[in-house]
Residue frames as a rotation matrix with the C-alpha (Angstrom) as fourth column:
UNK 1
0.836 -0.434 0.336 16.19
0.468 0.884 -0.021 22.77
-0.288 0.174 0.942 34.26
UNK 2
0.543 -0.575 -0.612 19.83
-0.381 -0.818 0.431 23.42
-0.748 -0.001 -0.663 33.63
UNK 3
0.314 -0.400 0.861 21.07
0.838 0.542 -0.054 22.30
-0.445 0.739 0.506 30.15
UNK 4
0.239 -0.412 -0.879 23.29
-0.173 -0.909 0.379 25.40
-0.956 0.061 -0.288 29.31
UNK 5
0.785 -0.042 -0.619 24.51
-0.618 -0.142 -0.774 26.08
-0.055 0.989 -0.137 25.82
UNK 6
-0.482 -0.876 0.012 27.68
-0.829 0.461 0.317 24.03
-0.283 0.143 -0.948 26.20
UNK 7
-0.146 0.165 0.975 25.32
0.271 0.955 -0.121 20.76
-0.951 0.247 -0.184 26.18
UNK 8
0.629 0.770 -0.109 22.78
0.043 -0.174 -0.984 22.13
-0.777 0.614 -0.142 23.82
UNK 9
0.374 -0.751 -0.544 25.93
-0.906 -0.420 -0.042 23.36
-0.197 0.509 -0.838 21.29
UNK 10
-0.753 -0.519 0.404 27.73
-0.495 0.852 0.172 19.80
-0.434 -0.071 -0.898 21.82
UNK 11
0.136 0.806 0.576 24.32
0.257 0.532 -0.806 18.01
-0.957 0.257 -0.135 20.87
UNK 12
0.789 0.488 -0.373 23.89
-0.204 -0.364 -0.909 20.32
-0.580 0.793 -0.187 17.80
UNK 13
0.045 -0.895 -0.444 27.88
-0.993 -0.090 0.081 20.08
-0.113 0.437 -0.892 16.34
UNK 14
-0.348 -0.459 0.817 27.32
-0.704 0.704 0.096 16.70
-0.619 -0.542 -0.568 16.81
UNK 15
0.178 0.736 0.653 24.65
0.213 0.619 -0.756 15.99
-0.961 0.274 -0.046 15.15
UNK 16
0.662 -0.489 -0.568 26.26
-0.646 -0.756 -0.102 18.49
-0.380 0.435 -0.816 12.46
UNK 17
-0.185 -0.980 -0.074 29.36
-0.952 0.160 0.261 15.69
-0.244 0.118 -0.963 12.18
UNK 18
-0.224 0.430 0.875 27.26
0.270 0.890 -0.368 12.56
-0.937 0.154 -0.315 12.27
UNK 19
0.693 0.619 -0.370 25.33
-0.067 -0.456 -0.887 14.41
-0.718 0.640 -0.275 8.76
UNK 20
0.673 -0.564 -0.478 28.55
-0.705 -0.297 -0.644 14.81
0.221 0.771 -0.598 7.14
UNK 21
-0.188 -0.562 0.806 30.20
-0.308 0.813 0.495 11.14
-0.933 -0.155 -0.326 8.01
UNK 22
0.427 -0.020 0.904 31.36
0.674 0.674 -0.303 9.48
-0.603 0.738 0.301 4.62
UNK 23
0.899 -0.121 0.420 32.68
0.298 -0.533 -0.792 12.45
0.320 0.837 -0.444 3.43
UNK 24
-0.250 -0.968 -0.037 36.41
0.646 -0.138 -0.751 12.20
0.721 -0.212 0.659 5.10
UNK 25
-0.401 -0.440 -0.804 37.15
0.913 -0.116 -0.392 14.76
0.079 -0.890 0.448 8.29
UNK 26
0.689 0.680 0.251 34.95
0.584 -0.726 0.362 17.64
0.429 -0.103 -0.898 9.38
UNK 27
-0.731 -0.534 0.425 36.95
0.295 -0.809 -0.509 21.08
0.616 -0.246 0.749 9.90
UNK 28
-0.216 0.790 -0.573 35.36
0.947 0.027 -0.319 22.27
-0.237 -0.612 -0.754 13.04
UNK 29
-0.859 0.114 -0.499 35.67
-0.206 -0.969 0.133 25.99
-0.469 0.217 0.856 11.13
UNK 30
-0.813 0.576 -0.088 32.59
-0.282 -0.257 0.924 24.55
0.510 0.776 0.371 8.95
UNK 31
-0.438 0.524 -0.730 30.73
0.888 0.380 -0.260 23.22
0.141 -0.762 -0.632 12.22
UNK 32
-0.709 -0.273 -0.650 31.42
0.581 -0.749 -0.318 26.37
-0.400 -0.603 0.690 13.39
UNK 33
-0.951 -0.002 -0.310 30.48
-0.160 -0.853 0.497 28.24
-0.265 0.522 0.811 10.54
UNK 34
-0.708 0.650 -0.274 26.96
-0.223 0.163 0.961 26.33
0.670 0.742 0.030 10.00
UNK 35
0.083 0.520 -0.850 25.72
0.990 0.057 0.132 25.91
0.118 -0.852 -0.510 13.86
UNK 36
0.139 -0.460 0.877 26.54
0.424 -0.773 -0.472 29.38
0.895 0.437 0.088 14.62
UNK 37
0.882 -0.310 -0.356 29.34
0.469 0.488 0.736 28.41
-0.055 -0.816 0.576 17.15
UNK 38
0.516 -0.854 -0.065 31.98
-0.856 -0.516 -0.023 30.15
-0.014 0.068 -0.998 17.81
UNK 39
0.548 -0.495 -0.674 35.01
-0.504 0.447 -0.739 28.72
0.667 0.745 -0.005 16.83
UNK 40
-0.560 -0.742 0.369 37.29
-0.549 -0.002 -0.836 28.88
0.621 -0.671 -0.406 19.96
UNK 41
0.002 0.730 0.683 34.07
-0.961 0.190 -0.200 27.61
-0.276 -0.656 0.702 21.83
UNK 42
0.918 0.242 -0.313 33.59
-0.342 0.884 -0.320 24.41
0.200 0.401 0.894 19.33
UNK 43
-0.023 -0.900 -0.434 37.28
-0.383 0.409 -0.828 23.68
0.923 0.148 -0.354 19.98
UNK 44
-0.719 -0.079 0.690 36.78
-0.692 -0.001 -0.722 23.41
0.057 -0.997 -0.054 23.77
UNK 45
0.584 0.803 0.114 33.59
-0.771 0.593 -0.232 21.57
-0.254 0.048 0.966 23.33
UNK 46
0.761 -0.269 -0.590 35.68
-0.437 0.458 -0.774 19.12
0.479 0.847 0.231 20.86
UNK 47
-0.488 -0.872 -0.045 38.83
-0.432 0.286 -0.856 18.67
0.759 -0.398 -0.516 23.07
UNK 48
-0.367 0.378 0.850 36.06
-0.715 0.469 -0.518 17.31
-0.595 -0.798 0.099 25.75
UNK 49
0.719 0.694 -0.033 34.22
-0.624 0.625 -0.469 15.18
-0.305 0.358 0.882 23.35
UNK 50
0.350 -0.748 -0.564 37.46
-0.589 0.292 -0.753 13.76
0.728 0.595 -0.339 22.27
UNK 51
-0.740 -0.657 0.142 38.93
-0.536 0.449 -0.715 12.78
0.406 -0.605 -0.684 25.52
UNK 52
-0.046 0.821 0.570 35.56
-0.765 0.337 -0.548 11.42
-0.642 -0.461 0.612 26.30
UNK 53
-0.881 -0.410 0.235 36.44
-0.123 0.679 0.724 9.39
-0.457 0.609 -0.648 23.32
UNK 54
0.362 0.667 0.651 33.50
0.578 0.388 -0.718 10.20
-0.732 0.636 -0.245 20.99
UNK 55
0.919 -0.367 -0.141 35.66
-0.297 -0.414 -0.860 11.95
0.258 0.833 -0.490 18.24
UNK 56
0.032 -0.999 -0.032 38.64
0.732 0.001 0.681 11.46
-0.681 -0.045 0.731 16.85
UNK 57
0.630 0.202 -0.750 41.17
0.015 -0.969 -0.248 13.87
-0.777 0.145 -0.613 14.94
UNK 58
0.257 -0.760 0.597 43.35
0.966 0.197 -0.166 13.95
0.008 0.620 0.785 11.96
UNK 59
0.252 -0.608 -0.753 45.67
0.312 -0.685 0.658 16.58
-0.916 -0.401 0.017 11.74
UNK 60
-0.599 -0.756 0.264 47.11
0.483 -0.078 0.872 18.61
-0.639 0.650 0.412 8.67
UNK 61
-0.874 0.084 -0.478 45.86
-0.466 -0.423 0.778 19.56
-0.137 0.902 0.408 5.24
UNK 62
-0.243 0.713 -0.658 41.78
-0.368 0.560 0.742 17.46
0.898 0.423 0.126 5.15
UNK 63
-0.898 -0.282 -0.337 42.05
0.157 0.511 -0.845 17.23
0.411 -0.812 -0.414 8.46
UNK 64
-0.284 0.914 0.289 39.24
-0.635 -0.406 0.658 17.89
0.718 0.003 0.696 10.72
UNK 65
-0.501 0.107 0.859 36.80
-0.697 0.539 -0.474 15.28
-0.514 -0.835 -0.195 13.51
UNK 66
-0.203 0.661 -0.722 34.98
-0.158 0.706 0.690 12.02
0.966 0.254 -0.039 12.89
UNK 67
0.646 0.585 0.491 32.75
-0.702 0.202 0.683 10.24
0.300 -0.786 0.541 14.90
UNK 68
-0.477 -0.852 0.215 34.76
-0.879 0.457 -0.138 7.84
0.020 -0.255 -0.967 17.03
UNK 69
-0.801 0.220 0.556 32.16
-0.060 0.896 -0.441 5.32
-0.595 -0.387 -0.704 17.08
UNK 70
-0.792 0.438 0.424 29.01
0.533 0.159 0.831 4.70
0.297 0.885 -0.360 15.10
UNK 71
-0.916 0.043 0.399 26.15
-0.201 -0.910 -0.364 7.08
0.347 -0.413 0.842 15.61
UNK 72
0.704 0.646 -0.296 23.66
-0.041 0.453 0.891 4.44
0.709 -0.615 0.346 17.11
UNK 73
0.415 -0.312 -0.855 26.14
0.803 0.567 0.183 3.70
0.428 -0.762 0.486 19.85
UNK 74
-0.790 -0.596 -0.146 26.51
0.555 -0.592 -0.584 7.32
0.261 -0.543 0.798 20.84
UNK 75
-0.114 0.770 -0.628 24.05
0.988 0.157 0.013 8.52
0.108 -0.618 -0.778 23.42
UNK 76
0.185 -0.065 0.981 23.03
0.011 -0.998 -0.068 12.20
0.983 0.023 -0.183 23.76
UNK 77
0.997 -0.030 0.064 23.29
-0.066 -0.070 0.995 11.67
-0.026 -0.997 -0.072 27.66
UNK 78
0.509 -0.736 0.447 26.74
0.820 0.572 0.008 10.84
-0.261 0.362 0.895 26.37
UNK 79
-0.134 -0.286 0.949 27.41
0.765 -0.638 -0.085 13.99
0.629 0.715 0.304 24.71
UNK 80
0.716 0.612 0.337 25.76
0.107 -0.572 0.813 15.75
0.690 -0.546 -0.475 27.46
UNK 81
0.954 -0.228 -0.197 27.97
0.300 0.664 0.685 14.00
-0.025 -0.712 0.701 29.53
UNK 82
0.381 -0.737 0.559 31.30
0.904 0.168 -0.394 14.44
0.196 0.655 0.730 27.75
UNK 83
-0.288 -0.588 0.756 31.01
0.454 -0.779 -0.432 18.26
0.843 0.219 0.491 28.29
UNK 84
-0.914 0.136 -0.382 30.18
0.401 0.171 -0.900 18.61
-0.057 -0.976 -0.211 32.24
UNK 85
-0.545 0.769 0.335 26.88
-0.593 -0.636 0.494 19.68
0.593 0.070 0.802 31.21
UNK 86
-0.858 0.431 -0.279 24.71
0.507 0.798 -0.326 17.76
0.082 -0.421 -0.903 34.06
UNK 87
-0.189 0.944 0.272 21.18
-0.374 -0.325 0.869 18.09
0.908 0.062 0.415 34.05
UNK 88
-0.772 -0.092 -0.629 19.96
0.611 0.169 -0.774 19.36
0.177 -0.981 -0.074 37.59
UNK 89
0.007 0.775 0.632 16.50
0.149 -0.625 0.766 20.83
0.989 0.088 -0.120 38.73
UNK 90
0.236 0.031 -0.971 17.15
0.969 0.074 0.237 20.41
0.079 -0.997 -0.012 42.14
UNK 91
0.804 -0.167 0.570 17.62
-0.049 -0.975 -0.216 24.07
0.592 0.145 -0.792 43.69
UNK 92
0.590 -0.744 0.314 20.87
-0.607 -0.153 0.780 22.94
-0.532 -0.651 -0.542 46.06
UNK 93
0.015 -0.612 -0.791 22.39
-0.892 0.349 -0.287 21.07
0.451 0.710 -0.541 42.92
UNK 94
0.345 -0.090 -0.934 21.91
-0.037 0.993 -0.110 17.29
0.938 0.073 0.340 44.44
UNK 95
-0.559 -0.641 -0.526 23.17
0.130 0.559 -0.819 17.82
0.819 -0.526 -0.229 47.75
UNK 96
0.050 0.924 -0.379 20.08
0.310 0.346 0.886 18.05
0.950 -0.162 -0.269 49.84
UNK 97
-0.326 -0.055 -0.944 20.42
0.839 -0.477 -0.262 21.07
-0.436 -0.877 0.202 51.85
UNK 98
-0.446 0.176 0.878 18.38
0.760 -0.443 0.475 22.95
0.472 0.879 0.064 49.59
UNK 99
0.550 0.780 0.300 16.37
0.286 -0.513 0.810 25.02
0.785 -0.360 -0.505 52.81
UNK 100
0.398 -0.348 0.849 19.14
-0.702 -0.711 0.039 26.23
0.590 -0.612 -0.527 55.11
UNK 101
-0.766 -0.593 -0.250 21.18
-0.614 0.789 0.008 22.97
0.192 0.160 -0.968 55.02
UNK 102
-0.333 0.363 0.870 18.31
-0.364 0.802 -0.474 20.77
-0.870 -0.475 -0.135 55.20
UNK 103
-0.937 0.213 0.277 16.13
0.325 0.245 0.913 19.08
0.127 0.946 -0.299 52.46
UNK 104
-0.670 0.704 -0.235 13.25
-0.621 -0.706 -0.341 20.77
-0.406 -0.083 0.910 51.03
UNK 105
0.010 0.985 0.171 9.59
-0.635 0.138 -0.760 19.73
-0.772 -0.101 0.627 50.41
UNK 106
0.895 0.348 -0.278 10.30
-0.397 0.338 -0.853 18.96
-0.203 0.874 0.441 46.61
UNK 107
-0.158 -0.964 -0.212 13.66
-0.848 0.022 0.530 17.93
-0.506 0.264 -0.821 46.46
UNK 108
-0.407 -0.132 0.904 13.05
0.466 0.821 0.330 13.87
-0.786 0.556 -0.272 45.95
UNK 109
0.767 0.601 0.227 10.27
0.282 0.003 -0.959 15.57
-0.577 0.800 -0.168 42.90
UNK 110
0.710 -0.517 -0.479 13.17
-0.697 -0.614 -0.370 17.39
-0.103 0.597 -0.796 41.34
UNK 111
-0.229 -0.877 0.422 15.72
-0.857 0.387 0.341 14.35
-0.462 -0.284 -0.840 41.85
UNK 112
-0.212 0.158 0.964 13.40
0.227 0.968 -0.108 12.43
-0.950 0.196 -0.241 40.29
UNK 113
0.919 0.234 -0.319 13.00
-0.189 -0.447 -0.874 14.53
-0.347 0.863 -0.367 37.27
UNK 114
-0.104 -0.948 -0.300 16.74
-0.988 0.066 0.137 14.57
-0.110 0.311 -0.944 36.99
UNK 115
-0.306 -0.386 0.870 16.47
-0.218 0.918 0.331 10.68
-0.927 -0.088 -0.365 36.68
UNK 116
0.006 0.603 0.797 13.97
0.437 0.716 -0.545 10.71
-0.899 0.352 -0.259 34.04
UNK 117
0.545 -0.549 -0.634 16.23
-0.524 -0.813 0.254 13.09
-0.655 0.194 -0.730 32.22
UNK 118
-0.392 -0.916 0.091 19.02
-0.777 0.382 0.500 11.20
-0.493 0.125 -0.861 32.31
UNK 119
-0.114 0.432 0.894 16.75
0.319 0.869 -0.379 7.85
-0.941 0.242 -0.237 31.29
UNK 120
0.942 0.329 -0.064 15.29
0.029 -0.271 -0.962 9.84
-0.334 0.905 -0.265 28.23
UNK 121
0.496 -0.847 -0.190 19.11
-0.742 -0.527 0.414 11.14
-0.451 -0.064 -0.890 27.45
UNK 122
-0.652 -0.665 0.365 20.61
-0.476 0.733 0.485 7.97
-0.591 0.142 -0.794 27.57
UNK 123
-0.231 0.595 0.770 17.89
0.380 0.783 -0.491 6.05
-0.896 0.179 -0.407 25.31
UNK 124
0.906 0.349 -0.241 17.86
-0.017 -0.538 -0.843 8.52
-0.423 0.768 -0.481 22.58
UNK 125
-0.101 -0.918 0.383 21.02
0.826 0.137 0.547 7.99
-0.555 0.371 0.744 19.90
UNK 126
-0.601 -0.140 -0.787 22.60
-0.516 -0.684 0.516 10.35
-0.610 0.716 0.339 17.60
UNK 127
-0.896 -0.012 0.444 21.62
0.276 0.769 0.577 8.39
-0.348 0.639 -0.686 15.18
UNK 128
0.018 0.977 0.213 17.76
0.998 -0.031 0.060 8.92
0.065 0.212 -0.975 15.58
UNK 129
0.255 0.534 -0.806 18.27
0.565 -0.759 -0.323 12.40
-0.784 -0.373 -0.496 15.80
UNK 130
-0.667 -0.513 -0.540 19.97
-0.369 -0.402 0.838 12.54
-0.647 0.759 0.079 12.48
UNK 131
-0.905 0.335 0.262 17.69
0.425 0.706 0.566 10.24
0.004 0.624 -0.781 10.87
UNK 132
-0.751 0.588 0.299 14.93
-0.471 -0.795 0.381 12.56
0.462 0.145 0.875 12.23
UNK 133
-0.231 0.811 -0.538 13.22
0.346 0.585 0.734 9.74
0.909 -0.016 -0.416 13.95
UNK 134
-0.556 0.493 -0.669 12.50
0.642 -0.256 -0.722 11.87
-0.527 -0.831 -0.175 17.41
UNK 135
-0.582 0.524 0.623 9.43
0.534 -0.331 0.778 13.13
0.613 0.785 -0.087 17.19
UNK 136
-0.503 0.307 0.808 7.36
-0.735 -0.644 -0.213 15.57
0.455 -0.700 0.550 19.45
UNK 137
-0.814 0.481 -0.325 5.64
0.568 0.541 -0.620 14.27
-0.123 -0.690 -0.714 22.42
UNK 138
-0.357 0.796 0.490 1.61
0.402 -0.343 0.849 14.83
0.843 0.500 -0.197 21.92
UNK 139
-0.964 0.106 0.244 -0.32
-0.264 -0.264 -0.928 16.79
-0.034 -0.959 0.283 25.06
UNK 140
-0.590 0.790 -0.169 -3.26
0.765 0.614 0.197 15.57
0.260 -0.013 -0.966 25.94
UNK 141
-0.818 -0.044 0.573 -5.71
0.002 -0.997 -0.073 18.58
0.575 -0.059 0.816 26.43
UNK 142
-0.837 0.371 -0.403 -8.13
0.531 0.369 -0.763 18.78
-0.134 -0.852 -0.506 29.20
């Protein structure tokens, strides 16, 4: 699966900013400084999550990000989303010429993993993941 640090990072700062709502504007130096994120990185991350229009920014002295919306009504598939992080198992990235331009054996399995990705993704808020309410999936041993 490809979920690269940019998502994984974006998820984690996020969840980081949701934690510290009510207390006026998050400096992304203390994101930074408590995910251990580079700075210059969390800005880039931030200037996507912004124009995606989950943060906003105040400028100046207290300045810093808020959520732009409430953190039930912001999706990690969202966030995922926000910073081109797509989530692809396919080995020809979705365009089904994975075997010398053709489609391979497993492609639809991998295309369909990517779906049930994206489903999980999009059904999981910040929210519950601040609140702590995801919990492990159990395996079933054989």
């Amino acid at each position: 699966m490809k979920l690269t640090t940019k998502g994984r990072f974006a998820v984690s700062a996020m969840v980081d900013l949701a934690q510290q709502q009510g207390e006026g504007p998050v400096p992304l130096a203390t994101i930074a400084e408590r995910q251990e994120i580079s700075l210059s990185y969390l800005e880039q991350l931030f200037a996507r999550l912004r124009r995606a229009g989950l943060v906003t920014s105040a400028r100046g002295p207290g300045g810093g990000y808020r959520l732009a919306r409430s953190m039930d009504e912001i999706s990690i598939a969202e966030i995922v989303d926000a910073v081109d992080e797509g989530i692809d198992t396919t080995r020809c990235g979705g365009k089904a010429n994975c075997l010398n331009d053709h489609i391979c054996s497993t492609h639809h399995l991998w295309e369909n993993l990517n779906v049930k990705i994206a489903e999980y993704l999009s059904s999981v808020s910040l929210g519950q993941v601040v609140r702590g309410e995801i919990t492990p999936i159990r395996r079933v041993e054989k």
